[in-house]
Structures are given as C-alpha cells and as structure tokens.
N, C-alpha and C positions, 0 to 999 in steps of 0.2 A: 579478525573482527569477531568480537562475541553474538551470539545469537538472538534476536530481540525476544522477547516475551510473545506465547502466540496469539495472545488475545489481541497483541498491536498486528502483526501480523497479517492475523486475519482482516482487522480494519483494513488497512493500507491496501492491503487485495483487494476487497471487495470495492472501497472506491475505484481501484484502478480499473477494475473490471465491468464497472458501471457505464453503460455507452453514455449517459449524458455527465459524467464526471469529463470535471475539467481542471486545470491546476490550481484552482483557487481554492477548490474542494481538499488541498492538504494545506491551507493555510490556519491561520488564526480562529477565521471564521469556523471552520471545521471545527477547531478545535476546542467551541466552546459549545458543543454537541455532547449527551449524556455519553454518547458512547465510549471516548476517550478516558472516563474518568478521571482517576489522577496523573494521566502520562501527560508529560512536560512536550512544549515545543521541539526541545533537542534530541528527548525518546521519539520522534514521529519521524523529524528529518533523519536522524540517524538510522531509523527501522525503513525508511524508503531507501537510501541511500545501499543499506546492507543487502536489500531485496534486488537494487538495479546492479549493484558488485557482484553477486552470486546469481545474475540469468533470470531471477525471476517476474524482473519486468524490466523493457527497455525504453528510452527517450525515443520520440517519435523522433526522424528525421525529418519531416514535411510537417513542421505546426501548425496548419493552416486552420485547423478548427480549437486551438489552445489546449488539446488536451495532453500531451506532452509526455507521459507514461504512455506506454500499452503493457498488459501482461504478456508473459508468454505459456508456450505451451509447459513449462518446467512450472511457472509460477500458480497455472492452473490445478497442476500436479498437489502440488505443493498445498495451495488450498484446502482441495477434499481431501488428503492426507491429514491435514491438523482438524479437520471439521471432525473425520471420523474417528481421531481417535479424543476427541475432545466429547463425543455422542455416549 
C-alpha cells in the first residue's frame, strides 16, 4: 500500500484523536470542511484504512459511544513526527 499524503494524515489523526469525534466525522459531511481541500472521498477512506493496516489507529471493539477508531500509541508517534518535521 502506498503512503498517503501527510497533510491527509495528519487530518485523519487528529479526528481520530479528538475525544468528541465520532464516525460520522470521516464521512461526507467532514468532507465538505476547508480542511480536506481537494482530497476525494476515496483519498480519505483509503488514508484511514492505510493508518488502521499499519497500527496506527484501531476499531473500537465495544462501539457503544460510535466512535469506532481509537488511535494508538504508534499513531500518536506518528503524528508529532510529521507535525515536526512539517514545522
């Protein structure tokens, strides 16, 4: 799987990472947010899908509050790694 672009990246994390994000927050809706710019629906699922393949965020197993990602400890990594070298 190729690497997504990090400027989706970082999106995708930082929703994940948001205690009141919930799965709706990577749907459509999200996506018609300036932050997205020009990335398509299928650069978004594919950029989540590449992050939950390679550890850096997992599916909740208990969805009781819908929010269905968690990050992990690798994904947090991962974050301030591209923040800083993006600084």
């Amino acid at each position: 799987m190729e690497r997504p672009d990090n400027r989706l990246i970082i999106m995708v994390l930082e929703v994940v990472k948001n205690p009141v994000y919930n799965i709706k927050s990577l749907t459509i809706n999200f996506l018609q947010s300036d932050i997205v710019g020009d990335s398509t629906r299928n650069e978004l699922l594919y950029c989540t899908y590449w992050l939950e393949f390679h550890g850096f965020i997992i599916r909740d197993e208990n969805n009781n509050n819908k929010k269905y990602y968690s990050m992990t400890q690798q994904g947090d990594h991962l974050l301030q790694k591209i923040k800083n070298e993006l600084s």
